[in-house]
C-alpha positions in Angstrom: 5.7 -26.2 -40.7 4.8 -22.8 -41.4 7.2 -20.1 -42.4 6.7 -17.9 -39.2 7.8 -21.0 -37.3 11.6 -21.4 -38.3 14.1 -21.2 -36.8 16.6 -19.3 -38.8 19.8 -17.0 -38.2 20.4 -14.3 -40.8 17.6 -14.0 -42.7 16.4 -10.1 -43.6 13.4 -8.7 -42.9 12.6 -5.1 -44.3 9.3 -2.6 -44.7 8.0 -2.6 -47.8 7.3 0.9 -48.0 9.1 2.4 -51.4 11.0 -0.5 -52.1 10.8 -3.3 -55.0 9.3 -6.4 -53.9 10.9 -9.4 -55.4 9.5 -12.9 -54.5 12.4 -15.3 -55.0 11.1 -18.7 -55.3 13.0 -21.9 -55.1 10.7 -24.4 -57.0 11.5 -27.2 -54.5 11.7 -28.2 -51.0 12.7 -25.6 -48.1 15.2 -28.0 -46.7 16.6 -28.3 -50.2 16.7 -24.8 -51.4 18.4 -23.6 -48.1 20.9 -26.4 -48.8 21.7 -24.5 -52.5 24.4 -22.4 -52.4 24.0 -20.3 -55.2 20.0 -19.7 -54.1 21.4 -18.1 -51.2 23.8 -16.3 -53.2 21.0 -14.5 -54.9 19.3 -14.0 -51.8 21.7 -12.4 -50.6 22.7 -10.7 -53.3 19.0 -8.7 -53.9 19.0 -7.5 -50.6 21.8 -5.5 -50.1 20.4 -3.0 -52.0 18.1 -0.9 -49.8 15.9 0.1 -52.1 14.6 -3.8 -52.6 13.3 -6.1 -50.8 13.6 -10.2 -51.8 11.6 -13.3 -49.5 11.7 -16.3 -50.1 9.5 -18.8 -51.3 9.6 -22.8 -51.6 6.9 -25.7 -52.2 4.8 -26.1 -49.4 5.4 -28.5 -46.7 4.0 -32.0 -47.3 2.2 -31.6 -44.0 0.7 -28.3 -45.0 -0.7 -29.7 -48.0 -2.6 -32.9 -46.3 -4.1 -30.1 -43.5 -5.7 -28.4 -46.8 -3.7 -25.2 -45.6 -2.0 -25.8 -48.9 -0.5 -22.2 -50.0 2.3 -20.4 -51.6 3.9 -17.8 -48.6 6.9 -16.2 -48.4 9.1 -16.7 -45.8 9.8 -13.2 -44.2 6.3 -11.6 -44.1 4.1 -14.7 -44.9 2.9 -12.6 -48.3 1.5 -14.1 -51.2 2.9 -14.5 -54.3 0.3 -12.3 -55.8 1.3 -9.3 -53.9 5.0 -9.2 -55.2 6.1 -6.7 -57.8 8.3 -9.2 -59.8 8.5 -13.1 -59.2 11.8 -14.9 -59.6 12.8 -18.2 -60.2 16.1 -20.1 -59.1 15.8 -23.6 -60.6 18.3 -25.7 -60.5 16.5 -29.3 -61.3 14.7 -30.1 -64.3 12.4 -32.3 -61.5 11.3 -29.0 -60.0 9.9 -27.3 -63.6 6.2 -28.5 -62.8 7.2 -26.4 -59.7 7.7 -24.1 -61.6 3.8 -24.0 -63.2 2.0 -24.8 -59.7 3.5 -21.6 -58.3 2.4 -19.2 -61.5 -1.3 -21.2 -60.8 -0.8 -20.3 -56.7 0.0 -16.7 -58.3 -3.2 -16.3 -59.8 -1.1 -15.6 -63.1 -1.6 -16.9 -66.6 1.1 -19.4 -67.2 1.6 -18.6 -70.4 4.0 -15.3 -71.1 2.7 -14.3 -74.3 -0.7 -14.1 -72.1 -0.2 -12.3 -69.4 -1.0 -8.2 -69.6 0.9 -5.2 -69.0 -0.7 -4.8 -65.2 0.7 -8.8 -64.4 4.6 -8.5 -62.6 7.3 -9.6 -65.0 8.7 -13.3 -64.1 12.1 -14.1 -64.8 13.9 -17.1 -64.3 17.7 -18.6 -63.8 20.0 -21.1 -61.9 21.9 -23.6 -63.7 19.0 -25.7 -65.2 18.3 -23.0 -67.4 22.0 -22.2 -68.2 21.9 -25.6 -69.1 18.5 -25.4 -71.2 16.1 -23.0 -70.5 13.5 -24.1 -73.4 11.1 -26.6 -71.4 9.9 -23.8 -69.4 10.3 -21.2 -72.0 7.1 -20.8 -72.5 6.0 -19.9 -68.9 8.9 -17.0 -68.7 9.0 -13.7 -69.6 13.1 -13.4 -69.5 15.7 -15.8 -68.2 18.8 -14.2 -66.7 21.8 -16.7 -67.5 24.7 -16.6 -66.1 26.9 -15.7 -62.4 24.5 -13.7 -60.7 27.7 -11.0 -59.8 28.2 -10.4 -63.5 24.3 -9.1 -63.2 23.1 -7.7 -60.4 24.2 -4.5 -60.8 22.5 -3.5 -64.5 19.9 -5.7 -63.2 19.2 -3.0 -60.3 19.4 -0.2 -62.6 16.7 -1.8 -64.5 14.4 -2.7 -62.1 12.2 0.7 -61.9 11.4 0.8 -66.1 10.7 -3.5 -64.9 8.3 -3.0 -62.4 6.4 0.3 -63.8 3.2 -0.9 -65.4 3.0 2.3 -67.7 4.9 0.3 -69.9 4.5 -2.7 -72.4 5.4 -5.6 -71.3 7.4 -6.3 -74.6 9.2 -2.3 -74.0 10.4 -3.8 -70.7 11.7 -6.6 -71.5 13.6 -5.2 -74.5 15.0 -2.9 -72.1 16.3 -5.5 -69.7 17.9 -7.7 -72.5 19.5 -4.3 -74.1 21.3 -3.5 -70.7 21.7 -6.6 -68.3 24.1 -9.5 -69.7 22.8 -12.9 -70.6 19.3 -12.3 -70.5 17.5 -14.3 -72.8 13.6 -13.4 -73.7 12.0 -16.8 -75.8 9.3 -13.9 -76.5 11.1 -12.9 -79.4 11.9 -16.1 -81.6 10.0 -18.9 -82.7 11.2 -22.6 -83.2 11.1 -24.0 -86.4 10.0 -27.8 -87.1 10.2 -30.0 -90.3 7.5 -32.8 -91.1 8.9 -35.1 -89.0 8.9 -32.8 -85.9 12.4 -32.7 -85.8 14.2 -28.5 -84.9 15.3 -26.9 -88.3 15.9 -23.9 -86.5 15.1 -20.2 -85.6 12.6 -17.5 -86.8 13.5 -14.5 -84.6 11.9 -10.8 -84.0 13.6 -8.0 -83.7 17.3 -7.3 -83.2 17.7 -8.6 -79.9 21.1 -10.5 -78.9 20.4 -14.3 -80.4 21.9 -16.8 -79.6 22.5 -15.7 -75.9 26.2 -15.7 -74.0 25.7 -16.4 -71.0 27.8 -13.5 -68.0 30.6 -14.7 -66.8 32.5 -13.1 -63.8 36.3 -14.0 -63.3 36.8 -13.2 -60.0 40.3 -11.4 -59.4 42.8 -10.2 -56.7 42.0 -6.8 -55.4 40.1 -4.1 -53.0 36.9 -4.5 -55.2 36.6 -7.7 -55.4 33.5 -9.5 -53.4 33.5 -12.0 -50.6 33.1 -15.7 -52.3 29.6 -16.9 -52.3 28.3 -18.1 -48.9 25.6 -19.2 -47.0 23.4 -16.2 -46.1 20.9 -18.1 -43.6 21.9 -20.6 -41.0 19.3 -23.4 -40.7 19.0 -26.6 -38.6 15.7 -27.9 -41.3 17.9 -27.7 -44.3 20.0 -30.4 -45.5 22.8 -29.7 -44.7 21.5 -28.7 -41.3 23.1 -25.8 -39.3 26.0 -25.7 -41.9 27.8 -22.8 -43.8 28.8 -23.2 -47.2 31.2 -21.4 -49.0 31.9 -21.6 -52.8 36.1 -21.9 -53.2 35.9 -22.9 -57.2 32.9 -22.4 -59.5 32.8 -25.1 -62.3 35.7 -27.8 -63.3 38.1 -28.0 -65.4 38.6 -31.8 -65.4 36.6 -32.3 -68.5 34.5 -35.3 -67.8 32.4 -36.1 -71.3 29.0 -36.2 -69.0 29.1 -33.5 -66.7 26.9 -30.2 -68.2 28.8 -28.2 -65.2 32.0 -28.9 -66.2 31.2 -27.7 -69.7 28.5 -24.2 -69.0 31.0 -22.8 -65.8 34.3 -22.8 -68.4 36.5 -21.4 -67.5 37.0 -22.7 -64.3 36.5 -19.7 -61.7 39.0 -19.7 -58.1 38.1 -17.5 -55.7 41.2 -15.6 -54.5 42.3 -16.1 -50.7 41.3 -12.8 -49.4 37.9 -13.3 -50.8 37.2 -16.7 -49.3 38.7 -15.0 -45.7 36.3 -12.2 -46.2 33.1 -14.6 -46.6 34.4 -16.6 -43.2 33.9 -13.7 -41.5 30.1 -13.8 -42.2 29.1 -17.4 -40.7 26.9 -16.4 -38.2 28.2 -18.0 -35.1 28.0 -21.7 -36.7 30.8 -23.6 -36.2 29.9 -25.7 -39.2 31.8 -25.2 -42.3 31.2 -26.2 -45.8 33.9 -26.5 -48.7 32.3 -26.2 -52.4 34.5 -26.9 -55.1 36.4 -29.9 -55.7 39.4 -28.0 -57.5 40.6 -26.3 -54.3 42.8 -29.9 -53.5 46.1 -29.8 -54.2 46.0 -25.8 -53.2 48.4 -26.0 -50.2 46.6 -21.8 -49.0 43.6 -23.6 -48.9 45.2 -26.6 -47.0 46.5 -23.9 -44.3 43.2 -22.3 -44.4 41.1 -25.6 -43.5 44.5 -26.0 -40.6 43.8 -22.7 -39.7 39.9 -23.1 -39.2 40.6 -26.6 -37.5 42.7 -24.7 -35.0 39.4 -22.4 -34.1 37.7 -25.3 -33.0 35.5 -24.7 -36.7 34.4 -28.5 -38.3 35.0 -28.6 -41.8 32.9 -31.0 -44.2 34.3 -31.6 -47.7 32.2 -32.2 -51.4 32.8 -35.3 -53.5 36.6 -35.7 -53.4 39.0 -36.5 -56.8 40.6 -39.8 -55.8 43.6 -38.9 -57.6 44.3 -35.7 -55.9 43.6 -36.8 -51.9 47.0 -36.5 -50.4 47.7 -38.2 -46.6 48.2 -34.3 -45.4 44.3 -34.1 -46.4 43.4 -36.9 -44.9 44.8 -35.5 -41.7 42.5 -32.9 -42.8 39.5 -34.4 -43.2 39.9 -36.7 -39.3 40.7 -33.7 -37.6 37.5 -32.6 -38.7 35.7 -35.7 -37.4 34.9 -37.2 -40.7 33.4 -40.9 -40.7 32.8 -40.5 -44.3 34.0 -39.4 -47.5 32.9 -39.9 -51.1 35.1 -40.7 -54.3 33.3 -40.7 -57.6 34.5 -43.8 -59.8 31.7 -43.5 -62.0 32.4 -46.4 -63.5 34.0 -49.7 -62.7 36.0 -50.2 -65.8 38.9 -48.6 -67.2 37.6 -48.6 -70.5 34.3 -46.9 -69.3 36.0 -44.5 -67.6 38.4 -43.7 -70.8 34.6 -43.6 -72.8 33.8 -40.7 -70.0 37.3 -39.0 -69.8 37.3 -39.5 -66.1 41.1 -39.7 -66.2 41.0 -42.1 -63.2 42.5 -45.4 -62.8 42.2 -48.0 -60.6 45.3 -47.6 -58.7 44.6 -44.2 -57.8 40.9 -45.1 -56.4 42.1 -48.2 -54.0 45.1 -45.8 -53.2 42.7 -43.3 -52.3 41.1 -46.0 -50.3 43.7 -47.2 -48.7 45.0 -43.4 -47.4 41.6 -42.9 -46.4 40.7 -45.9 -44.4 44.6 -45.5 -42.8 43.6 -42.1 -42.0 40.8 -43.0 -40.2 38.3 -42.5 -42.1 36.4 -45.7 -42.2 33.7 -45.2 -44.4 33.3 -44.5 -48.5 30.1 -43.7 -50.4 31.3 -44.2 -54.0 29.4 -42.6 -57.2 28.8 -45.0 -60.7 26.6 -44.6 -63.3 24.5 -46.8 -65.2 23.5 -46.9 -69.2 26.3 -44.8 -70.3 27.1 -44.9 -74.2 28.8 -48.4 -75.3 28.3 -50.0 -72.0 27.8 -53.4 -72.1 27.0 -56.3 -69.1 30.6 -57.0 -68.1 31.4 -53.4 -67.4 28.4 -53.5 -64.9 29.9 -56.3 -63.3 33.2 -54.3 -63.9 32.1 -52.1 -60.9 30.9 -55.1 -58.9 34.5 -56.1 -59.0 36.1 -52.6 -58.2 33.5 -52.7 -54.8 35.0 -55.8 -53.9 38.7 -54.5 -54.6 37.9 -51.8 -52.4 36.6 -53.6 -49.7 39.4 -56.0 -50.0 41.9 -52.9 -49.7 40.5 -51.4 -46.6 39.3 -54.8 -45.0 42.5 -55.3 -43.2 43.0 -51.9 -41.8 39.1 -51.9 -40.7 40.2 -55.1 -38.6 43.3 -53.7 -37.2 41.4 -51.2 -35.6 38.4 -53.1 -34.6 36.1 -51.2 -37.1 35.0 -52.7 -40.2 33.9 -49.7 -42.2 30.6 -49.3 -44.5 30.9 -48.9 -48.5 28.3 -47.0 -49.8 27.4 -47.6 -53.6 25.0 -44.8 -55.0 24.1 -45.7 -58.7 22.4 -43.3 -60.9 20.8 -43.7 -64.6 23.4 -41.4 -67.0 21.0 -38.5 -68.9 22.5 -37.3 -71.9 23.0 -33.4 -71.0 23.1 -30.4 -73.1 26.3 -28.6 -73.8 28.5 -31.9 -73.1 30.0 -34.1 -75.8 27.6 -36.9 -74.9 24.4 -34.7 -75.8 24.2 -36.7 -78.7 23.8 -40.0 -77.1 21.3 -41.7 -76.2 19.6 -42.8 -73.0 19.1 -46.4 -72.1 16.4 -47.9 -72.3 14.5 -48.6 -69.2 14.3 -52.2 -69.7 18.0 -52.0 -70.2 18.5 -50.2 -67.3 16.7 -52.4 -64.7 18.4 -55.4 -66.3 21.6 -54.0 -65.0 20.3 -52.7 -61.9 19.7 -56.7 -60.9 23.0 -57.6 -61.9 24.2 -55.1 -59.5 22.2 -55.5 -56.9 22.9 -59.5 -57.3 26.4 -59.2 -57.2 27.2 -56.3 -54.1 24.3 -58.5 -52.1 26.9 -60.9 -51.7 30.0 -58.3 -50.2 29.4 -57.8 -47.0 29.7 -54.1 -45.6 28.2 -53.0 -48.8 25.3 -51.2 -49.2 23.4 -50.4 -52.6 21.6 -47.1 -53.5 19.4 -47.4 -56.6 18.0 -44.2 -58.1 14.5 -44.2 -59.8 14.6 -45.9 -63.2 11.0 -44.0 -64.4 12.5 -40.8 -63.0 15.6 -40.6 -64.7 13.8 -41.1 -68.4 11.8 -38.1 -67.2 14.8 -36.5 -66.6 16.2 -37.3 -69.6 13.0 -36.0 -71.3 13.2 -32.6 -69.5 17.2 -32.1 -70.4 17.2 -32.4 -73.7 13.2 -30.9 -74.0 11.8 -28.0 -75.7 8.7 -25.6 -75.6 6.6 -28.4 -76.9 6.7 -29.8 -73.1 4.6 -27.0 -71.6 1.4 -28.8 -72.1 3.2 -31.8 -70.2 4.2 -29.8 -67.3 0.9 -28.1 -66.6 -0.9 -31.7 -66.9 1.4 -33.3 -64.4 1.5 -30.2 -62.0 -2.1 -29.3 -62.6 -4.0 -32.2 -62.6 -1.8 -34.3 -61.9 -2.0 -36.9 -65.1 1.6 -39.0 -64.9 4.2 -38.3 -67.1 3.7 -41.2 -69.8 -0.3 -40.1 -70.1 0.7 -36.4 -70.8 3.4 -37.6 -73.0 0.9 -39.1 -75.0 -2.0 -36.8 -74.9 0.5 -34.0 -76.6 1.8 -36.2 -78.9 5.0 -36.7 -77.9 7.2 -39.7 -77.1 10.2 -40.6 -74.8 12.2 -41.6 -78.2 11.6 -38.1 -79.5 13.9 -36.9 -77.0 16.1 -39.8 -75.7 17.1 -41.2 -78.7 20.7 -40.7 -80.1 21.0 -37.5 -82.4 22.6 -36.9 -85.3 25.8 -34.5 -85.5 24.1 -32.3 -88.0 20.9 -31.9 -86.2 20.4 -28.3 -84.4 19.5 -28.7 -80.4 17.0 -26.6 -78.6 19.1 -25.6 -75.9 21.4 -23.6 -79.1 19.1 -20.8 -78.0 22.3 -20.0 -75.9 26.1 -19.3 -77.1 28.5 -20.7 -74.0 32.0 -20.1 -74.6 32.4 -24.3 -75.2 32.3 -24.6 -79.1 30.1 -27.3 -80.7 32.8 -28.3 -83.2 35.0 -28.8 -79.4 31.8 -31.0 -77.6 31.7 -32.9 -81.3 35.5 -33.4 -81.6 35.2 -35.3 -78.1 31.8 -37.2 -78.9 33.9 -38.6 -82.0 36.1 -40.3 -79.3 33.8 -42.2 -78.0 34.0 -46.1 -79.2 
């Protein structure tokens, strides 16, 4: 599918003619990327300032690609990279950061920064896999901007002539936009340090820029300033979430799960106030689809009236992963009023002790209670979230979640029978990845060997409860992943052989001299990390004090 050929509702289209042209590229898929809230944010965001204009770019279609029309367009005017006067990155998946290379190649632009000339458009980079760490790709961008978009965008508009004018060095420019705009990190200007063993010592840095980097922060508050709550800019039946518009009602989490990077890099915790969430309604372009982000807004009994309220339109409201311990019948009303079938509860694990090791702060009365209110509710179907390989997990707490399942089952069995419906139970396992900037970045990931072992004690045990149905993520994947979270610069060679000429992971691994141990392996509490480039408001003496708790 070309881009001339969507079908879209609230996309902007503008002359180019004395403006900035910004190509804004989401390094995945279109139905993805128009799916990601905060992508559209930004979107949004660039154009409402007349003197720019931002299109969009994503990878090419699959079916593009096997008709050899393979080529990097933008969305609005079907322009090439090459013609923009800055590129811009969202990413927001360590998958996507070979993405990230086989656009700069489509671009006709070195990938390396500390290559490219004064005449070649800056290229920035941000979205919360670089807030998490930005180092893999460091290499391949000039700045990263860090941070809630609304605690930039304005400096970042003052900046942009002195950005875009060629008369100037690259290196004055840049300077320039780390001196004005918060959270902009440039990996120009320092230099990693590595002992003998290959193992980060520290920093060598130039200059007198900022280092390490705070992430902007905007605390959204009460008053006639304050902006609409992020939303969906662009309507669109091809994205995931097809036809749907999202709206953001709490950015980050304060529940403090030992796994979850988010929870850690979005302290504090930010609500959007009423008036602001009302104000962002009023911009869903006709669709009577309706998205809730933010799992915090539960237990907020405005928001509860609001959802009411909406149901009473005639609007359908659709709900992100839900805290057992916090659904209350009155929600439940909620949630069948909006036609659910399904909703999701994320366990994560199936033991109490495993979820104690995580600081899930769940128990197991709370999950079948959830259950139970759910499935009386009529809701008859759950998708529940585990993990797999997480630190001091052993064989029976696999078998642990095999037995929560079952519980579950057991729990809604009757009331699926009483109303002639047996509902379905959805198990989606994924491999845990030790992230950067939680307490269990010094853990290490499982094995793969250890990971498929458990993956057939799984699947042998659900394969015998009937209504259950078993999601496996990729095993070879998630090491990658793992790789990529806690990676540094010396990945950049990997990424452009596995975008470029497309050699597999393990081969480029091995071809720059680098293993999946070097990164995957349990750290040390002394060691520096890579991702210590930045300086988020969660204290590493805080993440360590946690870690320690962990048997």
């Amino acid at each position: 599918m070309t881009p001339q050929k969507r079908i879209e509702k609230g996309f902007v289209r503008k002359k180019w003619t004395h403006r900035i042209s910004i190509a804004l590229i989401f390094p995945g898929l279109y139905s993805v990327g128009m799916s990601n809230l905060g992508f559209q944010s930004v979107y949004a965001g660039l154009n409402a300032y007349d003197r720019v204009v931002a299109e969009r770019f994503f990878v090419p279609e699959q079916a593009d690609i096997q008709s050899h029309s393979f080529s990097w367009l933008s969305e609005e005017s079907s322009r090439p990279l090459r013609d923009f006067d800055l590129i811009v990155f969202s990413v927001s998946f360590e998958s996507d950061y070979q993405n990230v290379v086989k656009a700069l190649d489509a671009a006709g632009l070195p990938f390396r920064s500390k290559y490219r000339s004064d005449q070649v458009p800056i290229v920035l980079a941000g979205g919360i896999a670089t807030q998490i760490n930005p180092e893999p790709i460091a290499p391949f961008i000039d700045a990263f901007l860090l941070g809630d978009f609304e605690a930039i965008e304005g400096t970042l508009m003052s900046c942009l002539p002195e950005l875009t004018d060629h008369g100037l060095s690259r290196s004055k420019r840049l300077r320039r936009l780390a001196e004005i705009v918060p959270g902009v990190y440039v990996p120009g200007v320092c230099r990693p340090i590595y002992n003998s063993s290959g193992d980060l010592t520290g920093w060598e840095q130039e200059g007198s820029l900022p280092f390490p980097v705070a992430p902007a922060i905007f605390i959204p508050k009460s008053g006639s300033t304050i902006p609409p709550a992020p939303h969906t800019q662009i309507i669109s039946p091809n994205s995931v979430l097809s036809n749907m518009f999202l709206i953001e009602l709490v950015r980050g989490c304060g529940m403090g799960c030992r796994f979850c990077a988010a929870g850690f890099v979005y302290r504090p915790p930010r609500r959007w106030p009423l008036e602001s969430i009302n104000a962002a309604l009023e911009r869903r372009n006709g669709t009577d689809r309706v998205g809730m982000v933010g799992l915090e807004f539960l237990g907020r009994r405005d928001l509860e009236r609001l959802c009411v309220r909406l149901l009473d339109e005639g609007l359908k409201l659709t709900f992100s992963s839900l805290r057992a311990d916090k659904i209350t019948r009155d929600f439940v009303r909620l949630l069948r009023a909006s036609d659910a079938r399904m909703a999701t509860i994320a366990p994560e694990a199936g033991s109490q002790r495993m979820r104690d090791v995580i600081n899930k702060n769940l128990d197991e009365d709370a999950i079948l209670g959830a259950a139970e209110m759910l499935a009386s509710g009529g809701i008859p179907n759950l998708k529940l979230y585990f993990m797999l390989g997480l630190p001091s997990e052993t064989d029976e707490d696999v078998r642990d979640i095999i037995g929560l399942v079952d519980k579950i089952r057991h729990t809604i069995r009757p009331i699926g029978r009483s109303r002639g419906h047996l509902g379905l139970i959805t198990v989606s396992v994924s491999s845990f990845v030790p992230k950067a900037w939680t307490p269990m970045q010094w853990a290490g990931a499982a094995e793969e060997s250890v990971l498929r072992h458990r993956r057939q004690i799984l699947q042998r045990g659900l394969h015998c409860i009937p209504n259950v149905r078993l999601r496996l993520d990729s095993v070879r994947e998630a090491g990658f992943q793992a790789v990529l979270s806690r990676g540094d610069r010396r990945l950049a060679p990997v990424l452009e052989a596995v975008a470029l000429r497309g050699v597999t992971w393990k081969q480029a691994m091995k071809g720059a001299r680098l293993s999946w141990d070097m990164y995957c392996r349990a750290r040390d509490t002394d060691v520096p990390f890579p991702w210590e480039v930045l300086d988020h408001r969660v204290r590493r003496q805080y993440l360590m004090a946690e870690w320690e708790k962990v048997p």
